[in-house]
TORKOL-4160 file (C-alpha; in steps of 0.2 Angstrom, whole numbers, padded with zeros to 4 digits, m for minus):
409
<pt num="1" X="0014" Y="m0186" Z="0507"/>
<pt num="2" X="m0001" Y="m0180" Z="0516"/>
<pt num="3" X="m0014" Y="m0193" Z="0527"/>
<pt num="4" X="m0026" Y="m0202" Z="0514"/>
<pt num="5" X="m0044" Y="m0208" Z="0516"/>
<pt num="6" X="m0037" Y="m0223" Z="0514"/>
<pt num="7" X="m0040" Y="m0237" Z="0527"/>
<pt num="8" X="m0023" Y="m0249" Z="0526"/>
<pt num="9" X="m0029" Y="m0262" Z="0537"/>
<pt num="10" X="m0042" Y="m0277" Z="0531"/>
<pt num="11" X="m0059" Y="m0277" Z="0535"/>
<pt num="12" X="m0059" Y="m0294" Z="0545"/>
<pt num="13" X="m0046" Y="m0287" Z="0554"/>
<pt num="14" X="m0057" Y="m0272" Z="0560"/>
<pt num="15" X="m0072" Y="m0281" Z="0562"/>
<pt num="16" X="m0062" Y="m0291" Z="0576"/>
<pt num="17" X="m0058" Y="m0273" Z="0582"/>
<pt num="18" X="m0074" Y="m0270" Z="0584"/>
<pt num="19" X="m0082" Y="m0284" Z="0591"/>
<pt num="20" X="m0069" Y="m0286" Z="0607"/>
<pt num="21" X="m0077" Y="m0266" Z="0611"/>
<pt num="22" X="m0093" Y="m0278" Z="0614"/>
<pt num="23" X="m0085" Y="m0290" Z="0623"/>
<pt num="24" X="m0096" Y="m0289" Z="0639"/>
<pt num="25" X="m0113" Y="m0290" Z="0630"/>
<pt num="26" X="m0109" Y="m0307" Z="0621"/>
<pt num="27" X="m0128" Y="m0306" Z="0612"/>
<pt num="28" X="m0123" Y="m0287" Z="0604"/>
<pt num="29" X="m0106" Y="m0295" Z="0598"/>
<pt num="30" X="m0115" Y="m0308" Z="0588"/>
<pt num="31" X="m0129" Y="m0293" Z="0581"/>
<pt num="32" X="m0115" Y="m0283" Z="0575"/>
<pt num="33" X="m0106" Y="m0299" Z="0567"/>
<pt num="34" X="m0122" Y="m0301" Z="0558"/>
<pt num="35" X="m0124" Y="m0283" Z="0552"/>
<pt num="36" X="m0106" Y="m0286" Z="0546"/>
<pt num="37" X="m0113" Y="m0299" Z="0535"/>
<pt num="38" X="m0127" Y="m0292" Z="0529"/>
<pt num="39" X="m0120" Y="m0274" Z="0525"/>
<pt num="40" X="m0105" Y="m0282" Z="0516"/>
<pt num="41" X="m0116" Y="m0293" Z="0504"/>
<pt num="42" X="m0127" Y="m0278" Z="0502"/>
<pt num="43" X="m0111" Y="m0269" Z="0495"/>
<pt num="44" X="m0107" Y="m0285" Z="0484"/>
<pt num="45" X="m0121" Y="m0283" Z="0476"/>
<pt num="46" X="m0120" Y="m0265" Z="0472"/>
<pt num="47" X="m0102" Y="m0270" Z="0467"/>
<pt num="48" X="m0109" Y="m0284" Z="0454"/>
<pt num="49" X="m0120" Y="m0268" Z="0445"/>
<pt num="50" X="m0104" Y="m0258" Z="0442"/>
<pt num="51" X="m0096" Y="m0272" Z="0438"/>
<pt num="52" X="m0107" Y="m0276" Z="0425"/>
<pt num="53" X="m0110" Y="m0256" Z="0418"/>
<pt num="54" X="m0090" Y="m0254" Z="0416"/>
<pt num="55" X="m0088" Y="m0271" Z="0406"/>
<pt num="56" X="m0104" Y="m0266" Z="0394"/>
<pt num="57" X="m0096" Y="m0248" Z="0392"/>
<pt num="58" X="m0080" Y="m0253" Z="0390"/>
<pt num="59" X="m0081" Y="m0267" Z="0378"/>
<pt num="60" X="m0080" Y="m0257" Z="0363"/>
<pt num="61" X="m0062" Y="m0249" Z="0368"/>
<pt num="62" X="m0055" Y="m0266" Z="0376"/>
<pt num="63" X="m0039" Y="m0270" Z="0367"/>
<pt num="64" X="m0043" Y="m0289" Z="0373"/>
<pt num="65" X="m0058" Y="m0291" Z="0361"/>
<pt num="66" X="m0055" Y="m0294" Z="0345"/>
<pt num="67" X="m0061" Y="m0282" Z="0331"/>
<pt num="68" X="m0080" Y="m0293" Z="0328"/>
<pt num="69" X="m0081" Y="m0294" Z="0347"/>
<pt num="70" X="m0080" Y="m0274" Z="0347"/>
<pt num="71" X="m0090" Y="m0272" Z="0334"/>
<pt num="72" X="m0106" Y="m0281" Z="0342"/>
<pt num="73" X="m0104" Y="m0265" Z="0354"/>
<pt num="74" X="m0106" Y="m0251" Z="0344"/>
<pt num="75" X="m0120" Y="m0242" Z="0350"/>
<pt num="76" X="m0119" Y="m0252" Z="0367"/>
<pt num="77" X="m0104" Y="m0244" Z="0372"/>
<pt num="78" X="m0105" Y="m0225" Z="0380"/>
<pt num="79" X="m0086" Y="m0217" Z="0386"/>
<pt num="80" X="m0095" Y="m0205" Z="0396"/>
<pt num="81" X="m0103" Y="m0217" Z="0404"/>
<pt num="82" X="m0089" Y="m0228" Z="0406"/>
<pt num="83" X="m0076" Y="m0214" Z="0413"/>
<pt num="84" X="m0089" Y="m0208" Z="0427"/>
<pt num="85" X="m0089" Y="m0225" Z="0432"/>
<pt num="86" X="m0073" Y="m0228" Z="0433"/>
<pt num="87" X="m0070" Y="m0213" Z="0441"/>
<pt num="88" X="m0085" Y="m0217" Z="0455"/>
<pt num="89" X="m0076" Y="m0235" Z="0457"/>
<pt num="90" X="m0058" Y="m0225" Z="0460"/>
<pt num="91" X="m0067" Y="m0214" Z="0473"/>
<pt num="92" X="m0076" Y="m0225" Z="0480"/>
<pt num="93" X="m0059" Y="m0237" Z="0483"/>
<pt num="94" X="m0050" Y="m0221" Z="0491"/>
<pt num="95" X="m0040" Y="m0220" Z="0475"/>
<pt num="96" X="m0034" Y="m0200" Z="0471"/>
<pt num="97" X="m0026" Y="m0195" Z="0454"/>
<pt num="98" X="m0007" Y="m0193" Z="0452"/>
<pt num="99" X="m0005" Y="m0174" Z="0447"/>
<pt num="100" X="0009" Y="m0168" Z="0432"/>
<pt num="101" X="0019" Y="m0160" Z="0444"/>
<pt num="102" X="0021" Y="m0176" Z="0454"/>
<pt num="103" X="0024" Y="m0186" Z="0436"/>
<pt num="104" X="0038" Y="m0173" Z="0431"/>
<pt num="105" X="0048" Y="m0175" Z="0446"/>
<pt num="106" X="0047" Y="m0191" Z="0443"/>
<pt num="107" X="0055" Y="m0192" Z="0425"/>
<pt num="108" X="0069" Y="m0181" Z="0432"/>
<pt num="109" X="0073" Y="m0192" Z="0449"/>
<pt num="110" X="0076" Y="m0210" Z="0449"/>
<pt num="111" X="0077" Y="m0221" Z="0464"/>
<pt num="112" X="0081" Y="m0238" Z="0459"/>
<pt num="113" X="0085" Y="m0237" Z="0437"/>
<pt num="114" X="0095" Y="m0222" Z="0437"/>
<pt num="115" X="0088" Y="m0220" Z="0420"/>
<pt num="116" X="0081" Y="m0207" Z="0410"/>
<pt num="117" X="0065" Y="m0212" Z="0401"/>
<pt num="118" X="0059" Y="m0205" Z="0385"/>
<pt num="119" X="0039" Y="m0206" Z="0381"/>
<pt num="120" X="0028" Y="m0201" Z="0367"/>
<pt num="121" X="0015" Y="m0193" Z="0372"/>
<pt num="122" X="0007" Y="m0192" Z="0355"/>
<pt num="123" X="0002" Y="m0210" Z="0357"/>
<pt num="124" X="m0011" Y="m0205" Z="0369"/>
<pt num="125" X="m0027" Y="m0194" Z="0369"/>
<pt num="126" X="m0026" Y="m0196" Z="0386"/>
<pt num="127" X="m0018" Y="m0204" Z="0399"/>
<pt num="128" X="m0020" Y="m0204" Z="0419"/>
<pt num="129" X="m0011" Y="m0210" Z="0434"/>
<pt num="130" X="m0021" Y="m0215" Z="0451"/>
<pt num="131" X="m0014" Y="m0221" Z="0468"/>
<pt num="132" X="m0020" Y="m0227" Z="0484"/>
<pt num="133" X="m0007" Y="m0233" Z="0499"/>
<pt num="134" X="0010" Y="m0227" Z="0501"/>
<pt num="135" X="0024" Y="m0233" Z="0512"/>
<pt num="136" X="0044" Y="m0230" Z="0514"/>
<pt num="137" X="0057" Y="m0245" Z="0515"/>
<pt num="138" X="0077" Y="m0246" Z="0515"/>
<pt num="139" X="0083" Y="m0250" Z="0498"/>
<pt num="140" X="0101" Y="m0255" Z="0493"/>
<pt num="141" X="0106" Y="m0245" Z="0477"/>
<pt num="142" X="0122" Y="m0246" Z="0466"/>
<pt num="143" X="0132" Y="m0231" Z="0466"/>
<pt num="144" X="0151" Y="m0234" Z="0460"/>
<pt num="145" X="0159" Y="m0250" Z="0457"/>
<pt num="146" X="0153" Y="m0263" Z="0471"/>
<pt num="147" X="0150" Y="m0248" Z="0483"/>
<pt num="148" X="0129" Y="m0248" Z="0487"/>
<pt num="149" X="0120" Y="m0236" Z="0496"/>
<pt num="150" X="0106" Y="m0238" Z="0510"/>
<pt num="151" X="0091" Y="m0225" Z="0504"/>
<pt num="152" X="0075" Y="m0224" Z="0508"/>
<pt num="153" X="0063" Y="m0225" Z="0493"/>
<pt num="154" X="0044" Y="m0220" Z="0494"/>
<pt num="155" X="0033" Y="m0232" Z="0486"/>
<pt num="156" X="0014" Y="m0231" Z="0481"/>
<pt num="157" X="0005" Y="m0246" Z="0487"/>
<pt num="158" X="m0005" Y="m0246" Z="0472"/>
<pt num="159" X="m0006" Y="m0237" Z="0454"/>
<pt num="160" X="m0018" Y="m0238" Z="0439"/>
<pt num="161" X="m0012" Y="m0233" Z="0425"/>
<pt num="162" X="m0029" Y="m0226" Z="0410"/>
<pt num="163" X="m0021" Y="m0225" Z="0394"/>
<pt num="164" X="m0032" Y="m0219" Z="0379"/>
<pt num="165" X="m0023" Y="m0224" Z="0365"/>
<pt num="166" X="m0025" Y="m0210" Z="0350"/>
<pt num="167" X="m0034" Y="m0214" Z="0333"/>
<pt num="168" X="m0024" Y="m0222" Z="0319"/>
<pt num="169" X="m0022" Y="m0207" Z="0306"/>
<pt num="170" X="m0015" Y="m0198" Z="0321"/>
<pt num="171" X="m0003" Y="m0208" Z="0326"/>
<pt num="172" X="0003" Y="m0209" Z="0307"/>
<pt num="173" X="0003" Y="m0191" Z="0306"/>
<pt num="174" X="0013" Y="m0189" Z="0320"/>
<pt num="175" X="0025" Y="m0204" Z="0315"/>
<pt num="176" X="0020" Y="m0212" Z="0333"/>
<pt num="177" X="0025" Y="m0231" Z="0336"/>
<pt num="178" X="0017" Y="m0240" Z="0344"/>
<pt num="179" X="0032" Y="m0254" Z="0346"/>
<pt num="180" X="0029" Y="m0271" Z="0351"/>
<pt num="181" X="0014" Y="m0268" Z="0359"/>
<pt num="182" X="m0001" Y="m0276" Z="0356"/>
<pt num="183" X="m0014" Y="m0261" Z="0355"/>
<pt num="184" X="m0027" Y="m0256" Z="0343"/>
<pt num="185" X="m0027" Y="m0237" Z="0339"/>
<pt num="186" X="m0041" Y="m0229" Z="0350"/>
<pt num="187" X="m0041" Y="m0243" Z="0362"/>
<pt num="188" X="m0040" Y="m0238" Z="0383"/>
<pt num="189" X="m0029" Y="m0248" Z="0392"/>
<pt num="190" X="m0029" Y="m0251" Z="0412"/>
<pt num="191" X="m0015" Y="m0257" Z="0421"/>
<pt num="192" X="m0015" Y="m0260" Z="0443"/>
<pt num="193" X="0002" Y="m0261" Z="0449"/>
<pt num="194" X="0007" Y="m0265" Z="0465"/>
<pt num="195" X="0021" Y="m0255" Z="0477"/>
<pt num="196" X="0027" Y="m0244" Z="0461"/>
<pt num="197" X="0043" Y="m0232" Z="0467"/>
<pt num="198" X="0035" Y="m0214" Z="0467"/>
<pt num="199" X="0051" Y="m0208" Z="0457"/>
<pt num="200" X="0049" Y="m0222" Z="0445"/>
<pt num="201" X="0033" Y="m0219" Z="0440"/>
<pt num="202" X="0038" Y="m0217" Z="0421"/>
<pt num="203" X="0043" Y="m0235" Z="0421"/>
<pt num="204" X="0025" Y="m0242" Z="0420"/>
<pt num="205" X="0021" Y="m0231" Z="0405"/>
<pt num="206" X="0022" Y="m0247" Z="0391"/>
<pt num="207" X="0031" Y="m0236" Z="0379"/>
<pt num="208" X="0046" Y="m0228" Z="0388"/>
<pt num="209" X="0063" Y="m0228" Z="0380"/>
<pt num="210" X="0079" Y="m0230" Z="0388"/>
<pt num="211" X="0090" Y="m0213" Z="0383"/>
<pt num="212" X="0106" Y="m0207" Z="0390"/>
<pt num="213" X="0106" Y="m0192" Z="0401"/>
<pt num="214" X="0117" Y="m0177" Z="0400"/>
<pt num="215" X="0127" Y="m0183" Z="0412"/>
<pt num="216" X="0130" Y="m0200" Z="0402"/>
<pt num="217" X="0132" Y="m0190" Z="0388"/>
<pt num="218" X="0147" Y="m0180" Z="0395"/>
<pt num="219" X="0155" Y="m0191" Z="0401"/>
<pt num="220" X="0156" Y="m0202" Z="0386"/>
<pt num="221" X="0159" Y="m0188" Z="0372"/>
<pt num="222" X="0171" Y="m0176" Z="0381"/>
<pt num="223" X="0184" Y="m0187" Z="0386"/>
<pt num="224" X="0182" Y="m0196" Z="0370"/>
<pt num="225" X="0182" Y="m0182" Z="0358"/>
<pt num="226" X="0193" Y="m0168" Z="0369"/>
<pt num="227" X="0207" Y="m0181" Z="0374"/>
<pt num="228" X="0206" Y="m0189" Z="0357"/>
<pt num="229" X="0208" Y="m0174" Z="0347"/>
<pt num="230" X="0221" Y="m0167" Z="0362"/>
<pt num="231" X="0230" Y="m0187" Z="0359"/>
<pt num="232" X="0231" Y="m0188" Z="0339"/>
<pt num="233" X="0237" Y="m0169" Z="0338"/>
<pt num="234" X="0250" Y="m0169" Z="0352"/>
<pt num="235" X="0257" Y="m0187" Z="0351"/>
<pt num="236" X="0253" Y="m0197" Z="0335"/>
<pt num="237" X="0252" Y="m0185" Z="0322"/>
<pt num="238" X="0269" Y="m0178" Z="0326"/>
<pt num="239" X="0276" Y="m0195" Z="0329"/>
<pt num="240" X="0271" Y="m0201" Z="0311"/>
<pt num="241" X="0279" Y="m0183" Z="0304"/>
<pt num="242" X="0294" Y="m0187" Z="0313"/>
<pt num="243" X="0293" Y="m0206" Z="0307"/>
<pt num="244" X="0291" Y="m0200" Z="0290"/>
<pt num="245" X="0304" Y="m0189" Z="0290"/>
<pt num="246" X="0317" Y="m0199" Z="0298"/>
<pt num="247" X="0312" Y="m0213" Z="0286"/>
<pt num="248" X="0317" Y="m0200" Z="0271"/>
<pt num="249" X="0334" Y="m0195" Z="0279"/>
<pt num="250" X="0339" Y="m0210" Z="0287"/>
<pt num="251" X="0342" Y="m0202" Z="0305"/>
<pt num="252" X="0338" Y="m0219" Z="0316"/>
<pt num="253" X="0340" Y="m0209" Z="0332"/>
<pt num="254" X="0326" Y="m0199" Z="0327"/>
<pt num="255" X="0315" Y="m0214" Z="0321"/>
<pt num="256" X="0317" Y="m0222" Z="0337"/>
<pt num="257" X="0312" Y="m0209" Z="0349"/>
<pt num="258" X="0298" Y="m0206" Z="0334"/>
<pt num="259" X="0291" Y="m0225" Z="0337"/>
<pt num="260" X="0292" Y="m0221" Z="0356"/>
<pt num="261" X="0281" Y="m0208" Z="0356"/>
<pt num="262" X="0269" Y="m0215" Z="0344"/>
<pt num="263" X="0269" Y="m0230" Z="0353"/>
<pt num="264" X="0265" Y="m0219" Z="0368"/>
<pt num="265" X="0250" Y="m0209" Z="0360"/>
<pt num="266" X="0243" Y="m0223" Z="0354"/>
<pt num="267" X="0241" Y="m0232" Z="0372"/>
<pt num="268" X="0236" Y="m0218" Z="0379"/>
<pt num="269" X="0221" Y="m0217" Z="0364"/>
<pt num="270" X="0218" Y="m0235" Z="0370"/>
<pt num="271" X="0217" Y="m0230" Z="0388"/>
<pt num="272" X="0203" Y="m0217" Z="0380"/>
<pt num="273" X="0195" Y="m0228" Z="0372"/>
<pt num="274" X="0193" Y="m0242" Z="0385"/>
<pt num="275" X="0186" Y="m0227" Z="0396"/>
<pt num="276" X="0173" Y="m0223" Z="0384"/>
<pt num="277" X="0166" Y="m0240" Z="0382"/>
<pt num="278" X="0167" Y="m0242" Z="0401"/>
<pt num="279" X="0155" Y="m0227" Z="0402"/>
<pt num="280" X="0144" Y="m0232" Z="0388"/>
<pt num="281" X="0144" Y="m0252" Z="0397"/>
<pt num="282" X="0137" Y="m0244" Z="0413"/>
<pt num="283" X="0124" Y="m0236" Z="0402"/>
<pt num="284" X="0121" Y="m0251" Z="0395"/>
<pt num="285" X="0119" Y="m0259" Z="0412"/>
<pt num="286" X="0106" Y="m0245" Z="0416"/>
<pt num="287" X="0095" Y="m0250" Z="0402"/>
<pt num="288" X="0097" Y="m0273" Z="0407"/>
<pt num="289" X="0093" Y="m0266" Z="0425"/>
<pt num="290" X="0076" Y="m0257" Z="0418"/>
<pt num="291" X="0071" Y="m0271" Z="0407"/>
<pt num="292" X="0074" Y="m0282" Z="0423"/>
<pt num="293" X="0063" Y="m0268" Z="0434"/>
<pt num="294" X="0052" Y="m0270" Z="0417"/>
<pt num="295" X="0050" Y="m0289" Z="0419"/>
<pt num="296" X="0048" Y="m0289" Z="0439"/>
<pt num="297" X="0035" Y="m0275" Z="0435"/>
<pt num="298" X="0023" Y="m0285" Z="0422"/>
<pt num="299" X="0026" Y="m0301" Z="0431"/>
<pt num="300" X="0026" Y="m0299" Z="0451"/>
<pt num="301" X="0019" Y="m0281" Z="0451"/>
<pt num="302" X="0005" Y="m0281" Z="0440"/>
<pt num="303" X="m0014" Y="m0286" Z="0451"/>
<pt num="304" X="m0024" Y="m0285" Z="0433"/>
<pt num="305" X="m0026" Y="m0279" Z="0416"/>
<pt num="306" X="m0040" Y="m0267" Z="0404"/>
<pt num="307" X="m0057" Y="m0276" Z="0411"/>
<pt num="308" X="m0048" Y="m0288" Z="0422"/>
<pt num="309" X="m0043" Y="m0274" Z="0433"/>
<pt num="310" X="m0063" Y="m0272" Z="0437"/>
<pt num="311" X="m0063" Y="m0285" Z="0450"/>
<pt num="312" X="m0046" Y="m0279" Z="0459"/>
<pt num="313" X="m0055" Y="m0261" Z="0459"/>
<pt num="314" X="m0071" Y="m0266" Z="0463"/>
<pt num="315" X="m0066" Y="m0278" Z="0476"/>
<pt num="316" X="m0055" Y="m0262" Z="0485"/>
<pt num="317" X="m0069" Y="m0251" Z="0482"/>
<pt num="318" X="m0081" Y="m0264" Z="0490"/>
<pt num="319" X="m0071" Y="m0266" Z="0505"/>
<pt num="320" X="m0066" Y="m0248" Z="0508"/>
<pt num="321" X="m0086" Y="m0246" Z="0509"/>
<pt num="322" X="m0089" Y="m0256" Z="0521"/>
<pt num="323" X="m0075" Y="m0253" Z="0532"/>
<pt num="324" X="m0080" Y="m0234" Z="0533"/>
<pt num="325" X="m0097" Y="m0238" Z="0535"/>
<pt num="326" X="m0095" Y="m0251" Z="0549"/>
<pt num="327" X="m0084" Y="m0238" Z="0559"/>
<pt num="328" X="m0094" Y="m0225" Z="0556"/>
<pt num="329" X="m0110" Y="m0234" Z="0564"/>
<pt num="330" X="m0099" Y="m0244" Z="0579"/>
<pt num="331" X="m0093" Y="m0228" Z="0586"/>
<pt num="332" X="m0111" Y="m0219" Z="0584"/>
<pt num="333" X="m0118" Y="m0234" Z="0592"/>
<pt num="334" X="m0107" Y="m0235" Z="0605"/>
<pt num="335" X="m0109" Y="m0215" Z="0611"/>
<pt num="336" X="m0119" Y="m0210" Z="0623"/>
<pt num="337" X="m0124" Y="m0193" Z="0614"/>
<pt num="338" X="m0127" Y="m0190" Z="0597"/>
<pt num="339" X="m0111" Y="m0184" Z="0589"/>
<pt num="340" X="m0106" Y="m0170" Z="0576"/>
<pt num="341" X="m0096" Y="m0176" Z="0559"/>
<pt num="342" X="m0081" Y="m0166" Z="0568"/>
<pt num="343" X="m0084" Y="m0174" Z="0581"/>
<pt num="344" X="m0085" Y="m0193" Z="0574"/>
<pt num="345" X="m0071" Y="m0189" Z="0561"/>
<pt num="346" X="m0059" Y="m0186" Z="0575"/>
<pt num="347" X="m0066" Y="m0201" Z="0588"/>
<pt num="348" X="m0061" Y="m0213" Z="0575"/>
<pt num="349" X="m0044" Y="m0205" Z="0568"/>
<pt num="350" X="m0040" Y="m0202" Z="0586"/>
<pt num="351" X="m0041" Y="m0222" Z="0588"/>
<pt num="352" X="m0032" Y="m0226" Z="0575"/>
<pt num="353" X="m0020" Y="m0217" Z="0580"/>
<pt num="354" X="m0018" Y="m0222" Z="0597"/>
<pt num="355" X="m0024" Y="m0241" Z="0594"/>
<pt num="356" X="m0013" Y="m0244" Z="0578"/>
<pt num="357" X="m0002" Y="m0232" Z="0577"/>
<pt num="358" X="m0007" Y="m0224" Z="0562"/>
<pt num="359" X="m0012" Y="m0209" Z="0554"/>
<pt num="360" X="m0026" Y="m0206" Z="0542"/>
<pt num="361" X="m0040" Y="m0192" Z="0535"/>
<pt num="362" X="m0056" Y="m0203" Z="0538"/>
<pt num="363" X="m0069" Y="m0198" Z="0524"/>
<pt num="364" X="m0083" Y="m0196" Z="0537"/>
<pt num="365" X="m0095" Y="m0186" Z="0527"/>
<pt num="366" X="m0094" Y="m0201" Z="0515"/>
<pt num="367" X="m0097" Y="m0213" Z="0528"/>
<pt num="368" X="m0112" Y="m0205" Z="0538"/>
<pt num="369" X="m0118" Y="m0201" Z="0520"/>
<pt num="370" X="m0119" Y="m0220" Z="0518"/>
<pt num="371" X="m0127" Y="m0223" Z="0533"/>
<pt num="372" X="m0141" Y="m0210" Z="0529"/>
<pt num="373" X="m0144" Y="m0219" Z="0512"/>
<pt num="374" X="m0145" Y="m0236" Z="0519"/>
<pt num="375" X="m0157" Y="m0229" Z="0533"/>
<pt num="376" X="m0148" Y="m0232" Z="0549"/>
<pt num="377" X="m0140" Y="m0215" Z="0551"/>
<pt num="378" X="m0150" Y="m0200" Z="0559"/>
<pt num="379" X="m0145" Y="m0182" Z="0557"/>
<pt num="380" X="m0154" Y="m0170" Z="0568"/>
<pt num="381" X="m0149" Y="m0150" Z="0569"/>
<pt num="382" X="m0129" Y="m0156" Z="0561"/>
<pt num="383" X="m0129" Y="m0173" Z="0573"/>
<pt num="384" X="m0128" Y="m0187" Z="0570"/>
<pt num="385" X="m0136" Y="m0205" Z="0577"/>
<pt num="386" X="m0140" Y="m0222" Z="0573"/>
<pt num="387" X="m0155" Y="m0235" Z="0573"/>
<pt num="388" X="m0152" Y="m0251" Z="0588"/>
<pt num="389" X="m0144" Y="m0264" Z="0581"/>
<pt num="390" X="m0158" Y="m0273" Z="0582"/>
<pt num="391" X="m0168" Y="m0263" Z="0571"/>
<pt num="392" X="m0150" Y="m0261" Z="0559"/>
<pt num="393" X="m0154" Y="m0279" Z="0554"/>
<pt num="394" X="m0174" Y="m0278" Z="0551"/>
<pt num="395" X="m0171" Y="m0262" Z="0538"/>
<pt num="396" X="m0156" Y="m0268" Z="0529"/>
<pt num="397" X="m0166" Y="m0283" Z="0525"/>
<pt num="398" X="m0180" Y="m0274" Z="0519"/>
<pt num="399" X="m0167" Y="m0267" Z="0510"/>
<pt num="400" X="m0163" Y="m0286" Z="0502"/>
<pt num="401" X="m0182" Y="m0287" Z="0501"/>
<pt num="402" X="m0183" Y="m0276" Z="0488"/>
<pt num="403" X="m0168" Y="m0278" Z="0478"/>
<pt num="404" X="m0179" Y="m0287" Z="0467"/>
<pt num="405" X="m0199" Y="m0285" Z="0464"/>
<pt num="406" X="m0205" Y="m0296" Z="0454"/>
<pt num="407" X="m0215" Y="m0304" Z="0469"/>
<pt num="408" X="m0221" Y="m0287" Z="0472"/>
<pt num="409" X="m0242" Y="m0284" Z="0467"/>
């Protein structure tokens, strides 16, 4: 996978970071432990707006109303506005959208299931898959028998699933089911999981459907229909001739040796068949081990559901804003010069680097654009500086100030 924007560290852990860079001037630690505070309530507060305008937006298409509750949005509730929202949230939390090609590969490769997975698409005007964090670990996986296999699996950290569910004489007219499921026709669903295999993708979608794969299929159907054909026409058939005729004729000898090799052929047609339902058990078993990565999927996987997945988005988006933000203006404030965006970009992905050992593609354009909105970034001919921390405080409460003017004259 290539370096995301993403920041995999917490944002306490960073502001510690930080601060120990200020260790010798203890008065500037305790500035910049307050700008902390005061930017990441600043950013709460934005947070609370979106908050707000995706709940009102969404209401009308939430499968968790009920059908009065919708109705008192009719009117209220915009999709456009709602999608670009959500779609400003997932930006904002360094979330980035799951391509087809990446989806495909997926319903053809399986780490942990070994299961193809059939979906009806039809079911959906639409449908999207968004992730953010990834990271490899050793898994133990079934292979033959009791034999298991070290791999490595890739896993996404987190995925969000959008499903807009397609109107009601559409799914009749393409014969869709919906199943068990609890949704109403043109609903949108959201989903966050949490450390989704990338080749398992398909197995969050809620209406896949266990089916046997070409290779499950051969190896039930050709043994069983080939060898039971080759069975019946080689050893029973001509066993019950023989019988018959022996039994007309009276030639024991020939009854005996008849009753041999029927005997014979019909073990060997049991041997067959207790090879087929071995193969179709193990398919069997794929499908208890899905329904079991299912269950662990809805229960210890799932962070949040349709609007409750706000908060876990918001929350990410929140935090990933501040963290850029506060590194962004530490590194400015601590350089002698004024630096370029190149410049900055690579200071601080240079540090994470060699201070945590990671590897990352800082947004820097975002951060220093959030710095310039706020007002304590400077661009001057492509470089970049910010105010004194001093000053830092004084205009982001002025910011606060006027968060609200009603005491304005």
């Amino acid at each position: 996978m290539t370096r995301e924007h993403y920041i995999p560290f917490n944002k306490e852990f960073l502001l510690e970071q930080q601060i120990a860079a200020f260790a010798e001037d203890q008065q500037k630690a305790a500035d910049f432990k307050k700008f902390f505070d005061i930017i990441e309530h600043y950013y709460h507060y934005e947070s609370f707006n979106l908050n707000r305008n995706l709940k009102q937006h969404y209401a009308l298409y939430d499968p968790d109303l009920s059908e009065k509750e919708r109705e008192g949005f009719i009117g209220k509730s915009d999709f456009g506005v709602f999608k670009k929202t959500l779609l400003k949230v997932l930006e904002r939390g360094n979330y980035y959208r799951i391509n087809e090609e990446i989806l495909k590969e997926a319903f053809q490769e399986s780490d942990l299931i070994g299961l193809n997975l059939a979906i009806d698409f039809n079911a959906f005007k639409d449908y999207e898959l968004y992730a953010r964090g990834h990271h490899k670990a050793k898994e133990k996986v079934k292979k033959y028998f009791f034999w298991k296999k070290e791999v490595e699996i890739e896993y996404y950290d987190r995925v969000l699933i959008y499903l807009n569910y397609s109107d009601a004489d559409y799914l009749t007219a393409k014969k869709v089911k919906l199943g068990k499921m609890p949704i109403d026709p043109g609903s949108i669903a959201l989903k966050i999981f949490k450390r989704v295999p990338k080749n398992d993708l398909e197995t969050i979608f809620p209406n896949a459907i266990p089916k046997m794969s070409l290779k499950d299929k051969m190896l039930l159907w050709v043994p069983g229909v080939f060898g039971g054909i080759s069975l019946l026409s080689a050893k029973v058939i001509p066993a019950l001739i023989n019988m018959y005729d022996a039994y007309q004729t009276g030639e024991t000898i020939d009854l005996l040796n008849s009753k041999t090799s029927l005997n014979q052929g019909l073990i060997a047609l049991g041997i067959l068949a207790a090879y087929c339902f071995r193969q179709y058990n193990n398919f069997i078993n794929k499908k208890i081990r899905y329904s079991k990565t299912l269950s662990d999927s809805l229960y210890f996987k799932n962070v949040g559901n349709n609007s409750g997945a706000f908060y876990s988005l918001l929350n990410s988006s929140e935090e990933e804003a501040l963290k850029e933000t506060i590194l962004a203006y530490a590194f400015l404030n601590r350089s002698q010069t004024p630096l370029t965006a190149e410049e900055l970009d690579s200071q601080i992905e240079s540090w994470f680097y060699s201070h945590l050992k990671t590897e990352l593609d800082f947004d820097v354009n975002d951060a220093l654009l959030k710095l310039k909105s706020i007002g304590i970034g400077i661009e001057t001919n492509g470089k970049w500086e910010v105010i004194p921390l001093k000053e830092a405080l004084i205009k982001i409460d002025e910011l606060w100030d006027n968060v609200f003017e009603y005491n304005q004259k």
